[in-house]
C-alpha positions as semicolon CSV with decimal commas, in nm:
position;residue;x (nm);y (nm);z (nm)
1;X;2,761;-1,435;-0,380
2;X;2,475;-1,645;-0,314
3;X;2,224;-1,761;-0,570
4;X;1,806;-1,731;-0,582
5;X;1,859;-2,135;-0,568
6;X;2,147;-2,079;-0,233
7;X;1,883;-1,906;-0,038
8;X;1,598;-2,143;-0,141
9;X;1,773;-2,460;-0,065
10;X;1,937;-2,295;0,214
11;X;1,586;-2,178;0,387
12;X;1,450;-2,542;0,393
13;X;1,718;-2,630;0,643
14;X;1,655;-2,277;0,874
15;X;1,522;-2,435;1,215
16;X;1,218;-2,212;1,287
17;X;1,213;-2,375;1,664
18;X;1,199;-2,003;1,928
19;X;1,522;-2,091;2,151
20;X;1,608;-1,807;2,382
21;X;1,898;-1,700;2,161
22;X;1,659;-1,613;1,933
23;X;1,452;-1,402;2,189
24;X;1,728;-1,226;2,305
25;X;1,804;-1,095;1,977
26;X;1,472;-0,948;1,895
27;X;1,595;-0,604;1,931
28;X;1,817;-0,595;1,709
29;X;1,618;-0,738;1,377
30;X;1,399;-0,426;1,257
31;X;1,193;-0,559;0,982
32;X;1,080;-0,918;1,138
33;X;0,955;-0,891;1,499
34;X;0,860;-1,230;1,506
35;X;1,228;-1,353;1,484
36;X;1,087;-1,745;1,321
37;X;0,769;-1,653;1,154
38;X;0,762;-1,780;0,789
39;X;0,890;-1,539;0,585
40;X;0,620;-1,490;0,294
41;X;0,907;-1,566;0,003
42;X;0,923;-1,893;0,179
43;X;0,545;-1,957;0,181
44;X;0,521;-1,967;-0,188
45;X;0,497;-2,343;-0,336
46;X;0,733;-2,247;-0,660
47;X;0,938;-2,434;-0,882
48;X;1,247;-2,400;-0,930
49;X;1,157;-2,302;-1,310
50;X;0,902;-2,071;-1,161
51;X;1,130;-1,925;-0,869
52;X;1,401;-1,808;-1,203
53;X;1,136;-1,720;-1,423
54;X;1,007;-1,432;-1,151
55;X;1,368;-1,358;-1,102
56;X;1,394;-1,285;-1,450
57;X;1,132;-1,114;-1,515
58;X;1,203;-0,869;-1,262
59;X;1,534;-0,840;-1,350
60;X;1,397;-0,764;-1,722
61;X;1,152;-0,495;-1,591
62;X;1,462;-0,334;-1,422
63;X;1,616;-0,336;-1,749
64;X;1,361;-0,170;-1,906
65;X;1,379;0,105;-1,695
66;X;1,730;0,185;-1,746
67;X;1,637;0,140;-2,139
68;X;1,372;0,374;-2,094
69;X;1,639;0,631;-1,856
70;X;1,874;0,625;-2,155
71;X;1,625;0,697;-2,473
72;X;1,518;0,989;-2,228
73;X;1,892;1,068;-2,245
74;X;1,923;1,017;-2,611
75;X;1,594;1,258;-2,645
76;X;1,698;1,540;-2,454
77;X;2,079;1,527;-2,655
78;X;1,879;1,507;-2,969
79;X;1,677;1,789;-2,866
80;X;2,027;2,044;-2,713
81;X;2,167;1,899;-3,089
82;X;1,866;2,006;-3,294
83;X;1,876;2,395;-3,059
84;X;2,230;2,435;-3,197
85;X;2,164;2,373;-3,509
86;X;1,872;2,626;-3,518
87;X;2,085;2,858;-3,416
88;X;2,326;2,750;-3,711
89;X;2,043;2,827;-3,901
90;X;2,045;3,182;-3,791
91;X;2,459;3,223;-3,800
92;X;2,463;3,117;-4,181
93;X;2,169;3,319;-4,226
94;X;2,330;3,623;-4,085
95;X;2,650;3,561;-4,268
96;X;2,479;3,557;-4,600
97;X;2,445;3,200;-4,668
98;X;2,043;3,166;-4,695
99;X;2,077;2,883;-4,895
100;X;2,226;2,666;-4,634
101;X;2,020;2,817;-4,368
102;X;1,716;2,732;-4,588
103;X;1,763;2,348;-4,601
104;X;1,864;2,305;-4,221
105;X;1,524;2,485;-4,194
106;X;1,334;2,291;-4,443
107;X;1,486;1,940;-4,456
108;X;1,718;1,845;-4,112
109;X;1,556;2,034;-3,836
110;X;1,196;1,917;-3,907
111;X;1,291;1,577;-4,002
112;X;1,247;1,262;-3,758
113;X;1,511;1,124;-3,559
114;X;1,429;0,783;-3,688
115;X;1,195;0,710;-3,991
116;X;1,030;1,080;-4,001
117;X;0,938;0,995;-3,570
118;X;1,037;1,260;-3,349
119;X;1,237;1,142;-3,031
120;X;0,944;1,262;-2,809
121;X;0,719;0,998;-3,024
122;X;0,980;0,710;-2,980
123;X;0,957;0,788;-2,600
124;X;0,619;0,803;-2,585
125;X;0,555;0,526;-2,754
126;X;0,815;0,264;-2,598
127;X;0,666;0,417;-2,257
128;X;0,318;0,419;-2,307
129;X;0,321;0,093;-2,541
130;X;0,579;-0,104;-2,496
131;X;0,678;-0,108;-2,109
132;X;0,376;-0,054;-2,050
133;X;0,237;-0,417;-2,185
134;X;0,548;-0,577;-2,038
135;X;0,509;-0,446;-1,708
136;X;0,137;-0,555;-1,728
137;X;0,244;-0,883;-1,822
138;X;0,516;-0,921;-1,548
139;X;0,238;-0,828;-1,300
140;X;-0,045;-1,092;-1,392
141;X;0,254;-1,364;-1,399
142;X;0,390;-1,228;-1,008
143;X;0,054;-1,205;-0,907
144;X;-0,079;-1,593;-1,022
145;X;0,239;-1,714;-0,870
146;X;0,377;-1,545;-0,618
147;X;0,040;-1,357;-0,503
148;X;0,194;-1,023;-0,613
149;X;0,519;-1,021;-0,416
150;X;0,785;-0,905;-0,628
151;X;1,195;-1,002;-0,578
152;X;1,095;-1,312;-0,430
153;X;1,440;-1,423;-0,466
154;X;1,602;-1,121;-0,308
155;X;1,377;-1,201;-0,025
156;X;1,426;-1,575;0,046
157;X;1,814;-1,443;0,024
158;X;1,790;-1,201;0,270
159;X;1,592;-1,399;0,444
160;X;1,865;-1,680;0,485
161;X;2,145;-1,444;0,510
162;X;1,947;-1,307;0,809
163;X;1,905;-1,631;0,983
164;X;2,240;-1,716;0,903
165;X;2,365;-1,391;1,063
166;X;2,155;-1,406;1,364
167;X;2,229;-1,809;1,393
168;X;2,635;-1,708;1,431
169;X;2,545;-1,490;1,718
């Protein structure tokens, strides 16, 4: 599988000449009608350094998200855990057992998940806190060096694996 650095090194070698190969194939690219324009990955002056670091990032935010995907999971199992045992609560109350019943009520079902914070509070605040700064942050460094565009490197890739495809033809 090629690299971020395959596709980069590979695009500064991509003749961007229009031969009539190349116009007869317009039809069938569907997201570049000019088949040689400069694909905007390419017109970003990034290091190398840089180039990884976006790649990275983005791969991080991605991340994120699937963190975020599984403490959603982890809230709603905590919260189909925490309905069963309410209704353990009523079970041991009906079969004469009020003390037990008393200190799920009292002690385990209002406590915290972690450190007396509800699950709901944990998602809220990695959410509306935490990915939310990163995010920010990820955006102002994509947008001072690659003006905004975001999986650079999956675009100089597809880019060359494109040319390369169309350059076989």
């Amino acid at each position: 599988m090629p690299t971020p650095n395959d596709a980069r090194d590979s695009a500064s070698e991509t003749d961007t000449t229009d031969t009539a190969a190349d116009t007869n194939t317009a039809s069938d690219e569907t997201t570049d009608t000019s088949q040689n324009a400069t694909h905007p990955a390419f017109e970003l002056d990034l290091t190398d350094d840089e180039l990884d670091a976006l790649h990275d990032l983005q791969l991080g935010i991605e991340n994120l998200h699937r963190s975020y995907g599984a403490l959603l999971e982890f809230h709603h199992q905590l919260g189909h855990a925490m309905d069963r045992m309410r209704d353990a609560e009523a079970e041991l109350r009906n079969a004469g057992h009020d003390e037990w019943a008393n200190q799920l009520r009292d002690e385990h079902l209002p406590a915290g998940a972690i450190n007396d914070q509800w699950s709901y509070e944990l998602v809220e605040e990695f959410s509306g806190v935490f990915l939310t700064d990163v995010e920010t942050f990820e955006t102002a460094v994509r947008d001072e060096l690659a003006d905004g565009l975001d999986h650079v490197s999956e675009r100089r890739q597809q880019h060359h694996l494109r040319e390369r495809a169309r350059d076989s033809r």
